[in-house]
GUDOSE-24840 format. One line per field, with one value per atom (N, C-alpha, C): x, y, z; residue in one letter. Coordinates in pm, whole numbers, padded with zeros to 5 digits, always signed. Example, Ala and Ser with C-alpha at 12.3 -4.5 7.8 and 13.67 -1.06 7.14 Angstrom:
2
east	c(+01319 +01230 +01320 +01285 +01367 +01290)
north	c(-00569 -00450 -00330 -00225 -00106 +00003)
up	c(+00780 +00780 +00780 +00708 +00714 +00787)
residu	c(a a a s s s)
This chain:
225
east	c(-02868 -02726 -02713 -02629 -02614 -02503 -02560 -02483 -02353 -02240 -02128 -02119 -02206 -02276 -02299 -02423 -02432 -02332 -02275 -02137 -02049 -02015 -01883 -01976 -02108 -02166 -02198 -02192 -02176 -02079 -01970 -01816 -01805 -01917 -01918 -02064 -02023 -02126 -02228 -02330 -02436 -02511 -02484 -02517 -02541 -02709 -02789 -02761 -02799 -02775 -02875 -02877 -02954 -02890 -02995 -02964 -02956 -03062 -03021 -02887 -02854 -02750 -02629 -02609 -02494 -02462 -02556 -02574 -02481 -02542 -02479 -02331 -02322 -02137 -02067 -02094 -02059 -02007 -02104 -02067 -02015 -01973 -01911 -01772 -01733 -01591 -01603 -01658 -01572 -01535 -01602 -01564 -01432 -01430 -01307 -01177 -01167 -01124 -01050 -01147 -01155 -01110 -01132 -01090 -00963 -00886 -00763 -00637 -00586 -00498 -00367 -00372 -00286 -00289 -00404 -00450 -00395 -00330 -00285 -00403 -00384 -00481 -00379 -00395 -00355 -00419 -00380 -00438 -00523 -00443 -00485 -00608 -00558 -00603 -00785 -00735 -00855 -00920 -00837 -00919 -01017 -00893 -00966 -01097 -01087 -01172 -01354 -01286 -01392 -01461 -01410 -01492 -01527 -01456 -01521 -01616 -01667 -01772 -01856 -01813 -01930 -01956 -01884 -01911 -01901 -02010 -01992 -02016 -02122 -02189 -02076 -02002 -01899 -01783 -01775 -01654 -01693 -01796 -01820 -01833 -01810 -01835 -01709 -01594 -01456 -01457 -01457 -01439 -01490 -01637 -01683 -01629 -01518 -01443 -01379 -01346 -01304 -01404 -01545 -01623 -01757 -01912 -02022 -02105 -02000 -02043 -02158 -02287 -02385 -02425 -02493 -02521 -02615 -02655 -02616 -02435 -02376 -02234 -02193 -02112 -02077 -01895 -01893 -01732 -01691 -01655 -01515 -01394 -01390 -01273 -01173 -01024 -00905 -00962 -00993 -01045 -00880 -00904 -00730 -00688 -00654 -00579 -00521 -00391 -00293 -00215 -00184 -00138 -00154 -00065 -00043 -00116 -00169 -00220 -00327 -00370 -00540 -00523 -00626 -00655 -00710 -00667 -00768 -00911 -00951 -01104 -01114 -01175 -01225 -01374 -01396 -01538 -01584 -01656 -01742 -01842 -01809 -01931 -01978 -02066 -02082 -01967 -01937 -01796 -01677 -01650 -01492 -01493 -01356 -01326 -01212 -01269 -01150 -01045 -00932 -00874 -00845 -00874 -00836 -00778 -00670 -00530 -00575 -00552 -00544 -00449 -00365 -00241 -00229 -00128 -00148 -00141 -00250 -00205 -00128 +00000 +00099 +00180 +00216 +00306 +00432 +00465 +00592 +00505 +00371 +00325 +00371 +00334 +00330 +00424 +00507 +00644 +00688 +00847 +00929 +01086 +01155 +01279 +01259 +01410 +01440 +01487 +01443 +01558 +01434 +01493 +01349 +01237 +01304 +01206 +01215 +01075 +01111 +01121 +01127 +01129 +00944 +00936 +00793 +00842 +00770 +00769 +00773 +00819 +00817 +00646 +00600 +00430 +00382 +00400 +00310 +00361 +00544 +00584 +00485 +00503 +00456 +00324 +00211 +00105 +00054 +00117 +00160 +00214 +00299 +00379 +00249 +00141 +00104 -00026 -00041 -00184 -00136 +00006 +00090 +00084 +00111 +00120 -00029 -00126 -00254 -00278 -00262 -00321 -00242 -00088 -00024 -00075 -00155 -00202 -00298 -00363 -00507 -00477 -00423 -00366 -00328 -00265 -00198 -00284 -00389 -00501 -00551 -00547 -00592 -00770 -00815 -00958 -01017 -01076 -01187 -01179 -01022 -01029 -01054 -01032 -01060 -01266 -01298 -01465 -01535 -01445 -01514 -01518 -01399 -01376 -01460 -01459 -01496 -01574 -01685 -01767 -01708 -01787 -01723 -01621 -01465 -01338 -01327 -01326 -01312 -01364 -01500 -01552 -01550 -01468 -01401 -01297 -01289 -01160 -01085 -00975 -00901 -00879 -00937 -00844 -00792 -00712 -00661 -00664 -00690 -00728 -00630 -00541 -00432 -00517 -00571 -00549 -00501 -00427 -00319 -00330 -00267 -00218 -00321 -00294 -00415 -00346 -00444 -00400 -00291 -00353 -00258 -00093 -00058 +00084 +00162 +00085 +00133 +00208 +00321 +00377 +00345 +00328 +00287 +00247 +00241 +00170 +00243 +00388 +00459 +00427 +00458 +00432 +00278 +00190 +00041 +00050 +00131 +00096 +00199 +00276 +00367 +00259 +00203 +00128 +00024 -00025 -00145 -00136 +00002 +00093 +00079 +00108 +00121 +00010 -00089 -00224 -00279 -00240 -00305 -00240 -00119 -00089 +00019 +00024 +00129 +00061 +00036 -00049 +00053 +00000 +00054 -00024 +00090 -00025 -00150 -00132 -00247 -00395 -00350 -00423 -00394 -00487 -00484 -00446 -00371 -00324 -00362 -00526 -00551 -00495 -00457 -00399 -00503 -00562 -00628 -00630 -00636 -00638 -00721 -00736 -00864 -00975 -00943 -00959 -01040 -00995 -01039 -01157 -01166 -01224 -01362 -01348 -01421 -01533 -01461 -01539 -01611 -01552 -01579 -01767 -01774 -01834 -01941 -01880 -01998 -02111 -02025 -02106 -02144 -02085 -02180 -02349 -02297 -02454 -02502 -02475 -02518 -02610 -02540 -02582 -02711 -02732 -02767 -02915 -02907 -03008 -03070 -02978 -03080 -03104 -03052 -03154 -03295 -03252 -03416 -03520 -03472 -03556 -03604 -03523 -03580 -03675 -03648 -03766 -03891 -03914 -03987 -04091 -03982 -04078 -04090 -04067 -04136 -04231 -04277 -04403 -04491 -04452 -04569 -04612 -04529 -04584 -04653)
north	c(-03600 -03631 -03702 -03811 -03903 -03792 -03828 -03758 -03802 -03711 -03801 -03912 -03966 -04080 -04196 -04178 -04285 -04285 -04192 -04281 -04332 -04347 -04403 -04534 -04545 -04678 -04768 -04700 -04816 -04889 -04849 -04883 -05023 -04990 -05132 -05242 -05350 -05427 -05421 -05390 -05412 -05480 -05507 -05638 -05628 -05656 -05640 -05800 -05771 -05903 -05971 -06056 -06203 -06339 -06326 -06441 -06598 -06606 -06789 -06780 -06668 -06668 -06677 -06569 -06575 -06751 -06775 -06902 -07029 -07012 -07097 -07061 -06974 -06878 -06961 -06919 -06952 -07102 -07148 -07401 -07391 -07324 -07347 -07310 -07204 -07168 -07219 -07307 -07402 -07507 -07522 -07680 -07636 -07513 -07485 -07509 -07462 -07487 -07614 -07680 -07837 -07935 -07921 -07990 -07994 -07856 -07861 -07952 -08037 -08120 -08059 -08037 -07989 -07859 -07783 -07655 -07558 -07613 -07467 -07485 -07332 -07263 -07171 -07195 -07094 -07004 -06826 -06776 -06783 -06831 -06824 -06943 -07035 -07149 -07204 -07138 -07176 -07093 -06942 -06826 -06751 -06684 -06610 -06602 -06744 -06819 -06822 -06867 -06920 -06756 -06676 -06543 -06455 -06445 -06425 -06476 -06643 -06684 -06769 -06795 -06808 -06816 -06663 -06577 -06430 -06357 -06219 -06182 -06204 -06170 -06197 -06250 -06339 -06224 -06214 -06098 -05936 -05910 -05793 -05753 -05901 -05884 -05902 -05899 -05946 -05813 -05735 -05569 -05612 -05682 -05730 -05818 -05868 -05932 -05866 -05726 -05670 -05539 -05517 -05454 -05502 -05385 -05419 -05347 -05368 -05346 -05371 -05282 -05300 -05260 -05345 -05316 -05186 -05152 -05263 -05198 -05316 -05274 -05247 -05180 -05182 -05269 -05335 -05421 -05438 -05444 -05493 -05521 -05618 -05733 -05674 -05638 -05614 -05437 -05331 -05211 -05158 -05098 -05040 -04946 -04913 -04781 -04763 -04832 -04780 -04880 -04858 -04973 -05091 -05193 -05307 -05320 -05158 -05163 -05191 -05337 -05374 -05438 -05368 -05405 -05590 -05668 -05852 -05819 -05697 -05686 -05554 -05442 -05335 -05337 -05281 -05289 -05170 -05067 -04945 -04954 -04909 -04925 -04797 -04746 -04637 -04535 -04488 -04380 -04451 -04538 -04584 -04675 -04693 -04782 -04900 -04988 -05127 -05168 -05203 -05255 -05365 -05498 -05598 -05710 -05706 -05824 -05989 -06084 -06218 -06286 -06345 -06421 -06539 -06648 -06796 -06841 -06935 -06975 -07101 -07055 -07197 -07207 -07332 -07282 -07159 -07167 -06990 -06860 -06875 -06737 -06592 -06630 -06535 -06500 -06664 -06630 -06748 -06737 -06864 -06818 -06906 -06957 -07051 -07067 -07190 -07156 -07081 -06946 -07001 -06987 -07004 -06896 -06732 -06651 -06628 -06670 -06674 -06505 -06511 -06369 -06345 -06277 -06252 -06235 -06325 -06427 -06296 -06344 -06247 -06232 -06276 -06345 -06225 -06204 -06117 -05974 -05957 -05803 -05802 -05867 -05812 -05786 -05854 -05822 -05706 -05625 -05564 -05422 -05417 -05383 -05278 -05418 -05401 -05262 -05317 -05208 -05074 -05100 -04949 -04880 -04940 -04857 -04797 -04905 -04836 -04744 -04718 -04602 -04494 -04468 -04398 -04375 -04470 -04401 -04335 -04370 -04307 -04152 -04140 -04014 -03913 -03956 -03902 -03913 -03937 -03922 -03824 -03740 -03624 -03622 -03525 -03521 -03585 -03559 -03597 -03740 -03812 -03992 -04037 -03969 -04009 -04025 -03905 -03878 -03980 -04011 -04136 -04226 -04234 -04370 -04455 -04318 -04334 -04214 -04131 -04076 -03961 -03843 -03737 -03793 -03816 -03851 -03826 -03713 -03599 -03666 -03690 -03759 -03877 -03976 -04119 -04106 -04272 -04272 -04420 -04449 -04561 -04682 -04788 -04884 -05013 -05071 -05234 -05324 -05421 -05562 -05685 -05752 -05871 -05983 -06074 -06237 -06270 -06385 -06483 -06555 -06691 -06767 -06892 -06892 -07050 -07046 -07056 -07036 -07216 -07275 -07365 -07353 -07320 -07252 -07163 -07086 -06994 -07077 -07069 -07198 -07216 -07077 -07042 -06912 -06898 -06769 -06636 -06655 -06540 -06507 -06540 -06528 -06442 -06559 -06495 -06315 -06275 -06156 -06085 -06141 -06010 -06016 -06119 -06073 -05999 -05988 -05906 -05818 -05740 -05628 -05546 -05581 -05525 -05521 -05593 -05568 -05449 -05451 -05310 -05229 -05182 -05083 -05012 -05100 -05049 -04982 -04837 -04757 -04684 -04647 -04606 -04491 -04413 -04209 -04238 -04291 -04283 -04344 -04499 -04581 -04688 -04790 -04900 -04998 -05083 -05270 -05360 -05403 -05505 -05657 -05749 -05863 -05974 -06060 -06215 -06307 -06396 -06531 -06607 -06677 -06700 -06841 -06852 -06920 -06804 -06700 -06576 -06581 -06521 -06541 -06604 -06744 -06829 -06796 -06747 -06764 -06610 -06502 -06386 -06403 -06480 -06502 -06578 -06640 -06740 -06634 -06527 -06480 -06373 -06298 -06201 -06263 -06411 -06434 -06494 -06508 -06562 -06389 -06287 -06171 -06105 -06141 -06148 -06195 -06341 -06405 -06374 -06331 -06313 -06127 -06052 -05955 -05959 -06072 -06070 -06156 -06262 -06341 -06228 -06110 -06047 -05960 -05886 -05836 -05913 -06028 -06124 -06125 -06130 -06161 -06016 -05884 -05761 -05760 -05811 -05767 -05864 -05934 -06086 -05989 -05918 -05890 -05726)
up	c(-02694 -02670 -02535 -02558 -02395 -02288 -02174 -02048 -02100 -01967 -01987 -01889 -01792 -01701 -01836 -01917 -01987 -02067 -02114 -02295 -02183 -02062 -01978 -01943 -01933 -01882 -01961 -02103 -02228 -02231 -02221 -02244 -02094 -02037 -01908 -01957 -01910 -01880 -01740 -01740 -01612 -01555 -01431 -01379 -01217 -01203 -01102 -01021 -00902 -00796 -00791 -00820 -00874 -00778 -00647 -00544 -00632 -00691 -00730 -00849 -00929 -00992 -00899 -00760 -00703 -00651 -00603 -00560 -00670 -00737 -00880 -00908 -00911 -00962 -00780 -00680 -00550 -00565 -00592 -00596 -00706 -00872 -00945 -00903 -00865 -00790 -00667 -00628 -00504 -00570 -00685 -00736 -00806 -00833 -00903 -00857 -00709 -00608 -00561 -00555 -00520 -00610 -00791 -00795 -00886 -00906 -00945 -00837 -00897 -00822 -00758 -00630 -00574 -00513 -00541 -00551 -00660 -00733 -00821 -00948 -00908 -01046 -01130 -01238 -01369 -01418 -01428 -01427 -01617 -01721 -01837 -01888 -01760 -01818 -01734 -01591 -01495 -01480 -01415 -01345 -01420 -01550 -01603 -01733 -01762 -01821 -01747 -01613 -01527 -01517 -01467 -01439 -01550 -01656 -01777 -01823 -01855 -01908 -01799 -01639 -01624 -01474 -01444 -01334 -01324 -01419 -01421 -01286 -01209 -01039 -00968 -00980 -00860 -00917 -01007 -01065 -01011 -00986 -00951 -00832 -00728 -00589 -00523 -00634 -00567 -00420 -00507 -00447 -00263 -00268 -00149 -00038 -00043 +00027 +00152 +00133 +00277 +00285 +00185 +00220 +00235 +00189 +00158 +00062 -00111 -00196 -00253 -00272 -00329 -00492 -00549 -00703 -00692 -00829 -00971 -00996 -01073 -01073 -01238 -01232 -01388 -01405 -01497 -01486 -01664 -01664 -01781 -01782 -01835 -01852 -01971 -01919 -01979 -02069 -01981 -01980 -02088 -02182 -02262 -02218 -02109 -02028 -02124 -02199 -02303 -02345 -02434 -02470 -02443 -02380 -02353 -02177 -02149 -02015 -01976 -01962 -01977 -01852 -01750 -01582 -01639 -01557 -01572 -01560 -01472 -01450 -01385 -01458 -01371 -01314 -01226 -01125 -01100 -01143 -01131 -00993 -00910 -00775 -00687 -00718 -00604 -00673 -00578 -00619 -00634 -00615 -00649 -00803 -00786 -00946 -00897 -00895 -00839 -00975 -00982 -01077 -00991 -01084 -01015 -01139 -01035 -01117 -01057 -01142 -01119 -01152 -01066 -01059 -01027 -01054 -01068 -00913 -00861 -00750 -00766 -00744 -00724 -00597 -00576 -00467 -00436 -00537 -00517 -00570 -00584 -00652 -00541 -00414 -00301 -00251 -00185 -00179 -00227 -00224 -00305 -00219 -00297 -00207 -00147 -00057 -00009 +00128 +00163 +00279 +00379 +00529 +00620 +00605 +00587 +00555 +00432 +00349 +00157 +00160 +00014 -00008 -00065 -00088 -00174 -00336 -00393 -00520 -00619 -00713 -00875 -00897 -00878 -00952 -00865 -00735 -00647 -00692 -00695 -00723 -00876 -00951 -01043 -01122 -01044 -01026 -00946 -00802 -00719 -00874 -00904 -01024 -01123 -01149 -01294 -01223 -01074 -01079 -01001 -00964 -00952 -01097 -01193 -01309 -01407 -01361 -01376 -01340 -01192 -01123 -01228 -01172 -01272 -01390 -01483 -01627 -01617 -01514 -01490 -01465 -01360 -01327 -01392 -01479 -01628 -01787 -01747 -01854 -01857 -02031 -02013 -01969 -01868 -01861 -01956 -02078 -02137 -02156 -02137 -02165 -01998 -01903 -01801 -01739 -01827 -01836 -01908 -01987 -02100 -02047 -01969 -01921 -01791 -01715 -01557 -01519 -01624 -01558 -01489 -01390 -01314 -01232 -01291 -01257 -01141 -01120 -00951 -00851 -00824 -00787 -00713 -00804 -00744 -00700 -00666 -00567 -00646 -00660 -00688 -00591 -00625 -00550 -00640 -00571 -00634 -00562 -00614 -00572 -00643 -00550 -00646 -00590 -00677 -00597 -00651 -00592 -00614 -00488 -00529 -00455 -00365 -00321 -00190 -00089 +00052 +00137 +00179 +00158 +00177 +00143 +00028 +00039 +00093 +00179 +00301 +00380 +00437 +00507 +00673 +00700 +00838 +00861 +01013 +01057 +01037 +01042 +01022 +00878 +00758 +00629 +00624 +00676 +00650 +00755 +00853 +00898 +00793 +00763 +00649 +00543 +00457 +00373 +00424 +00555 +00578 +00593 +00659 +00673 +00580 +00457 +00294 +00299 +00267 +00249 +00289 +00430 +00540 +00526 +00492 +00547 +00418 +00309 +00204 +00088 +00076 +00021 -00113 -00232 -00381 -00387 -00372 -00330 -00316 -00152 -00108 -00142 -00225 -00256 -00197 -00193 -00113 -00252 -00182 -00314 -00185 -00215 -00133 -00181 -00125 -00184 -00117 -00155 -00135 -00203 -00130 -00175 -00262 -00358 -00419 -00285 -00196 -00039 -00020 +00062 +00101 +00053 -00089 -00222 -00179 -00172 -00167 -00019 +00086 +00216 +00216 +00150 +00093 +00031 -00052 -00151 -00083 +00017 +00128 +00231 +00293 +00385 +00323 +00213 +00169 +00151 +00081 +00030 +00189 +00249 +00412 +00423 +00403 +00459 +00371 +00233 +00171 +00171 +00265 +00265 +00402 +00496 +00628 +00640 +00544 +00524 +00458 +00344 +00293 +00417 +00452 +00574 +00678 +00732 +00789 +00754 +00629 +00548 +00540 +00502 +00517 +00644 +00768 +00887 +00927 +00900 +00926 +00847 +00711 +00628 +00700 +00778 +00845 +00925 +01025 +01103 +01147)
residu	c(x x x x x x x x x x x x x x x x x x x x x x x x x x x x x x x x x x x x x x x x x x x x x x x x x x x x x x x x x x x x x x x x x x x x x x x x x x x x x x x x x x x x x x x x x x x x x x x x x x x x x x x x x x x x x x x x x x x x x x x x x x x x x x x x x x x x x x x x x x x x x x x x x x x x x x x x x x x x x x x x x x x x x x x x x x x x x x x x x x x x x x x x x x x x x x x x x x x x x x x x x x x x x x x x x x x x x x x x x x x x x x x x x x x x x x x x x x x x x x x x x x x x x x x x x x x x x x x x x x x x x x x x x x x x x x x x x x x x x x x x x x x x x x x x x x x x x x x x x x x x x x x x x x x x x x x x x x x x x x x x x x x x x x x x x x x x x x x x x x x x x x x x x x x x x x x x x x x x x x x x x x x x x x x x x x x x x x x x x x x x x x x x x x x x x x x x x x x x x x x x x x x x x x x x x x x x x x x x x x x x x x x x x x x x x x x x x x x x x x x x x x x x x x x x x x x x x x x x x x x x x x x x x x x x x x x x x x x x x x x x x x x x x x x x x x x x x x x x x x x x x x x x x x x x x x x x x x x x x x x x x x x x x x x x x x x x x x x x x x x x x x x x x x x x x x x x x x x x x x x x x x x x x x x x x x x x x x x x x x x x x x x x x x x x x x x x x x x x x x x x x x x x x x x x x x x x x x x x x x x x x x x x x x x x x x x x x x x x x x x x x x x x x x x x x x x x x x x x x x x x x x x x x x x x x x x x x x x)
């Protein structure tokens, strides 16, 4: 009979860190980047396409952007909390469980109006919105769907992750510290809703593998010597 460790690790895909793969996923999402006109990305049409078929590694390292998440990772794409409640991408790491939402970067995704100080955009509350109500289902799952789901439940810890948006549509510095504000410091019983940029994203994705590569170089020159 399987643990309750393996029947919850079936239900994920697994996926070990593979330097010339990250490498490859890394220059395909800059080009992604680069060459939508104007910077906007759609989340149906660009994002979630692109990290579904052909960036699983790059999808599992989102989590790595304000940490130093190490594999092997377990992830699945649109996980069925309940109903109509399917996370864009869950991430299994160590002890925690990331739910992570993807939202359109357009110019009003973050904020919008016409006011000198915008308001913060429909696109962000409600992405913001969708992984408040995850946690909530999670919470409210009886034990044994929570064991299936996510292994010794007790154990972990919740977080969320929104991107949206490009930094270029930030209009200025005040905007970028209110969004960083929320980021830091606006917690859902005591869970964190990290918010970034798919920019972020991108430079995220740069120095992990920078860090990546001058741990192995140093490994390297200790076996020389």
């Amino acid at each position: 009979m399987q643990s309750n460790t393996q029947q919850h690790a079936n239900r994920y895909t697994k996926i070990t860190l593979d330097i010339d793969a990250l490498d490859t996923q890394i220059k395909q999402y800059e080009q992604l980047l680069i060459k939508n006109e104007g910077g906007v990305l759609h989340e149906q049409v660009d994002i979630l396409p692109f990290f579904k078929r052909s960036a699983p590694l790059l999808s599992c390292l989102i989590p790595s952007w304000n940490s130093w998440a190490t594999g092997p990772y377990l992830y699945r794409f649109e996980l069925p909390l309940y109903g109509q409640m399917r996370p864009d991408l869950t991430v299994l790491n160590g002890d925690t469980i990331y739910f992570i939402e993807f939202e359109d970067a357009l110019p009003s995704s973050i904020f919008s109006g016409k006011k000198l100080e915008r308001d913060f955009a429909d696109r962000y509350n409600h992405g913001f919105s969708q992984i408040t109500d995850w946690f909530w289902r999670v919470e409210y799952m009886n034990p044994t769907d929570k064991n299936a789901w996510f292994g010794q439940f007790q154990n972990l810890k919740l977080k969320g992750i929104l991107v949206i948006g490009r930094d270029r549509f930030i209009q200025d510095s005040n905007e970028l510290a209110r969004l960083q504000w929320r980021s830091n410091r606006v917690l859902v019983d005591s869970k964190a809703i990290e918010v970034v940029t798919y920019d972020t994203l991108l430079t995220s994705f740069k120095g992990y593998q920078a860090g990546i590569l001058d741990a192995a170089a140093m490994r390297s020159q200790v076996q020389k010597t």
